[in-house]
SELOTI-873988 format. One record per residue: residue in three letters; x, y negated, z negated of N, C-alpha, C in turn. Coordinates in steps of 0.05 Angstrom, whole numbers, plus 5000, padded with zeros to 4 digits. Example, Ala and Ser with C-alpha at 12.3 -4.5 7.8 and 13.67 -1.06 7.14 Angstrom:
2
ALA526451144844524650904844526450664844
SER525750454858527350214857525849994843
***
This chain:
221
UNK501650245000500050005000501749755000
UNK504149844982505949584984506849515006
UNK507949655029508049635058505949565077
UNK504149625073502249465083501649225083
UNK502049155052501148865043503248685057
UNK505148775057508048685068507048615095
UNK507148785108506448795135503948565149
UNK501848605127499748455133499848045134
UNK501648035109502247785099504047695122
UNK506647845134507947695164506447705188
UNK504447945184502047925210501547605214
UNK500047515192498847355181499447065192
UNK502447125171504146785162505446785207
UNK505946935211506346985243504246825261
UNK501346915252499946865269499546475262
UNK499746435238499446175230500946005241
UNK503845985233505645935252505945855266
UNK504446135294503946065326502545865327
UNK499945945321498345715321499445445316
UNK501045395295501145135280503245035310
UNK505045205314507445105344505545155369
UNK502645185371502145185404499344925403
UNK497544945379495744755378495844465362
UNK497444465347498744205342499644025359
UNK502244035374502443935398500543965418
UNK498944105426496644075448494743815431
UNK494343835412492843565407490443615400
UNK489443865413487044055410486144375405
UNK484544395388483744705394483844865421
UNK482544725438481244735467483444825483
UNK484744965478487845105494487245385503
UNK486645365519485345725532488845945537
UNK490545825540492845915547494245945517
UNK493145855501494045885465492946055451
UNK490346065457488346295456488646585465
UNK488646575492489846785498491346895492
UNK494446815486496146885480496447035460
UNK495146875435494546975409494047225410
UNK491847295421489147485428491747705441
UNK492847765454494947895478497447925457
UNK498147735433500547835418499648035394
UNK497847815386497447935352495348125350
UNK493448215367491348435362493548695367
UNK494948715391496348945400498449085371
UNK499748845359500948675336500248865316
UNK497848795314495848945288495149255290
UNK494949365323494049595324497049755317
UNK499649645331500949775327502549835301
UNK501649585288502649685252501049835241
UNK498249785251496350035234497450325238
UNK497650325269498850645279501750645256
UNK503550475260505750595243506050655222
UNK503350565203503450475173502850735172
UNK500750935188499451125182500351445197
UNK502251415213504151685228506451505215
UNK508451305218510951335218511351145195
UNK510751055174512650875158514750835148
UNK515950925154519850955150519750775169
UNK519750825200520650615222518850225214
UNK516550355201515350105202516149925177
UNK517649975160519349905146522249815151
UNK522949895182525349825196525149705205
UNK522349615216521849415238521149135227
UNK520649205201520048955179522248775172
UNK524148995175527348905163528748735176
UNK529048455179530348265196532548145190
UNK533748245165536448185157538748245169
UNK539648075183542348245198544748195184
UNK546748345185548848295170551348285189
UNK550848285210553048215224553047875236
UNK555847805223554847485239554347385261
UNK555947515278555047405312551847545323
UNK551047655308548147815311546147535295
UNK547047485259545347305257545046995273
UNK548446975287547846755294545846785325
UNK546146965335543947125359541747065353
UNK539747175323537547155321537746905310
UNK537846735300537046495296536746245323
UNK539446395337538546205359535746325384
UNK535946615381532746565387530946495375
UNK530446535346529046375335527346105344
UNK530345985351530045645355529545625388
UNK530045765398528845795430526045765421
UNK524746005410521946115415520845775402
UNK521345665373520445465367519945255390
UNK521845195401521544925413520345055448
UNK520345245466518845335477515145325478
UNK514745415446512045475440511545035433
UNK513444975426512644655423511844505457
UNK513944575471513644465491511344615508
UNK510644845510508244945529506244735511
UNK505144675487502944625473503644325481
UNK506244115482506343825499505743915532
UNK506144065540505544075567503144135568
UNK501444305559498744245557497344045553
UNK498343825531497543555535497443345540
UNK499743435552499843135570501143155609
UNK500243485609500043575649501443565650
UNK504643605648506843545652506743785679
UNK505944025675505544285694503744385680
UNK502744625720500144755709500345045726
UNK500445245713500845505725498645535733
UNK498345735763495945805779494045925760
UNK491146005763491046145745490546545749
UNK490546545776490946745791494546965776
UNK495546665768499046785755498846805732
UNK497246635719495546635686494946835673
UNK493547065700493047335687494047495694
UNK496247545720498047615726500247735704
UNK500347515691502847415667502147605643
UNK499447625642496847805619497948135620
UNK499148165654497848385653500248545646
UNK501648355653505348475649505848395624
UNK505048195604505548215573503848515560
UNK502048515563500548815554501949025561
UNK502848965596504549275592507149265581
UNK508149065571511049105563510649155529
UNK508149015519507649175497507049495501
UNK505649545519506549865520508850035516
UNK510149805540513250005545515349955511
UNK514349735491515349735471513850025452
UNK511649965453509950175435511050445437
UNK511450555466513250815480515950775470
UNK516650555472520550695462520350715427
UNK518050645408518550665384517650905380
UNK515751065392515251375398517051515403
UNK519451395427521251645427522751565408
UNK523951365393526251315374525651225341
UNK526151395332525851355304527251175286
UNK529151115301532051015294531650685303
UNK529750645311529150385325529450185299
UNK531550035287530849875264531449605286
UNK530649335268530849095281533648935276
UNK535549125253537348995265539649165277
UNK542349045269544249195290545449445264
UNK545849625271546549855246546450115257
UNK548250305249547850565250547350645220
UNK545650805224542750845202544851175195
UNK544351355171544651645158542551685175
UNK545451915183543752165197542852125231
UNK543651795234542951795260542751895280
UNK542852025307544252135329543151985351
UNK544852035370543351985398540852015405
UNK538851825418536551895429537051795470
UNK536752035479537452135514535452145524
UNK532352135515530652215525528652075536
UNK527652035555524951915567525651745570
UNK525151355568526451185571529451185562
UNK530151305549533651315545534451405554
UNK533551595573534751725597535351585620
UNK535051395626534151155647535551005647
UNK535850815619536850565619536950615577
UNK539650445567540150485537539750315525
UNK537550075537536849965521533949775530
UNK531750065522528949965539528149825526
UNK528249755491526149555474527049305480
UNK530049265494530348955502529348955528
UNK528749125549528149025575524749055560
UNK523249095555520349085536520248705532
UNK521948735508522548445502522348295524
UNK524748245548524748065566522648045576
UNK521548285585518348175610516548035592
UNK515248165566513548025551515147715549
UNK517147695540517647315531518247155566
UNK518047295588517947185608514847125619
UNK512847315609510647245615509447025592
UNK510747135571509546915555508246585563
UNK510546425569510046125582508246135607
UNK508146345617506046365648503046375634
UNK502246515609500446555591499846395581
UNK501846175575500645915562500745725577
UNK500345765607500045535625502845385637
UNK504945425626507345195626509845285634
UNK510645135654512845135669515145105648
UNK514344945647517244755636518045035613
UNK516245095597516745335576517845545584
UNK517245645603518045855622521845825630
UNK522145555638524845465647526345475619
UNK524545415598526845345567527845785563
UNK525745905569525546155565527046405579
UNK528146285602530046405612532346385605
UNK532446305589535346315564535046505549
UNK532846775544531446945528533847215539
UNK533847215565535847495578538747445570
UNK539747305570542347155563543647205530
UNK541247115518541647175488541447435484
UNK540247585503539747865494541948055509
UNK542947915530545648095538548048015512
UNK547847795511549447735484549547975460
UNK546548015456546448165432546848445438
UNK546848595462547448765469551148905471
UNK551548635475555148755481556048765455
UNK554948625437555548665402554348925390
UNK551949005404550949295389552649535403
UNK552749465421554449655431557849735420
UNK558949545411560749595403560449675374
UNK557849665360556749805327556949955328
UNK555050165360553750445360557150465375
UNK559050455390560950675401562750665375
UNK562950505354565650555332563350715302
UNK560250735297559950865295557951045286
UNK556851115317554651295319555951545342
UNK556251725332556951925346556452015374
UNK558052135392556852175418556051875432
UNK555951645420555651525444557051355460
UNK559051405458561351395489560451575508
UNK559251795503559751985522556351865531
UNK554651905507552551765521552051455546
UNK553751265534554551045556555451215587
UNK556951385585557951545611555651615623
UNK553651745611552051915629549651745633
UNK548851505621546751335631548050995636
UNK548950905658550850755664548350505652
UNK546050545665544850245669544850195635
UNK544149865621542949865602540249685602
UNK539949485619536849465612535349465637
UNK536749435667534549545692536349735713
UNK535749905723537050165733537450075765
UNK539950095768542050045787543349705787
UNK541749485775543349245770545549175747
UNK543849285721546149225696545149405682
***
């Protein structure tokens, strides 16, 4: 229950937050692209902590865990942090004052590919148990080779990218979209640092790097 409550209260203070960085600056409630969004992050949000709270809570207690202890990792997440802030500021000023206006044909376009990349996230926490949120090799760990890890070694960040690329198309705004492509960048960043965690020490995966070359889209990088 105590994990729950946990869980429920960042659901929560999360969803407030958003709100407070997308309808504040809009000036208004009346933000259909703020709305949405909401609706497309935090319901999926909710279903999938219920699922974990009730088949897996070990992982959903890893996924809670945002402490990193490596410093070039915390200085990583803080500066996305401060991306997502001033992104979610500026789509909610570009909503109020027209600065740009996404089609709306791309609007739901944007819908359809944030939902499925919450899928393709929901699927890699299915095959990986080991999935925590920060950088670490966990007791007992081993390699996971299978299904999306078979492919590419690091599917929860290509998950990540599509969803925070559709994001700004969701909330109407260009300009958000342009601050947001700084989102792949930070995340190749954080990748060449985890990688050097898991090869000094998580077993087998040098050899794993060998046999699945790509890491987040298969035949580019």
């Amino acid at each position: 229950m105590k994990l729950l409550m946990n869980a429920a209260l960042k659901l929560v203070c999360g969803l407030l937050l958003t709100a407070l960085l997308l309808f504040a600056p809009a000036g208004t409630w009346s933000y259909p692209g703020g709305w949405l969004f909401c609706a497309l992050m935090f319901l999926p949000m909710l279903i999938l902590g219920l699922t974990l709270w009730l088949k897996a809570p070990e992982l959903l207690k890893k996924r809670l865990n945002m402490k990193e202890t490596q410093k070039d990792q915390q200085a990583v997440v803080a500066f996305s942090g401060l991306l997502f802030v001033v992104s979610f500021l500026a789509a909610g000023f570009d909503f109020r004052f027209g600065w740009t206006r996404v089609p709306g044909w791309l609007v739901w376009a944007a819908a359809i590919v944030q939902l499925a990349s919450y899928g393709l996230y929901a699927e890699v926490l299915r095959e990986n148990a080991y999935l925590s949120r920060t950088v670490e090799v966990q007791a007992e760990q081993t390699v996971i080779d299978t299904g999306l890890y078979g492919i590419i070694r690091h599917p929860m960040y290509t998950a990540t990218i599509l969803m925070c690329l559709a994001i700004p198309l969701v909330l109407g705004s260009w300009v958000s979209f342009v601050l947001l492509l700084l989102y792949p960048v930070i995340i190749i960043r954080r990748i060449h640092g985890e990688e050097v965690v898991l090869e000094a020490g998580l077993p087998g995966y040098t050899a794993y790097k060998a046999k699945v070359r790509w890491r987040l889209i298969p035949y580019i990088w």
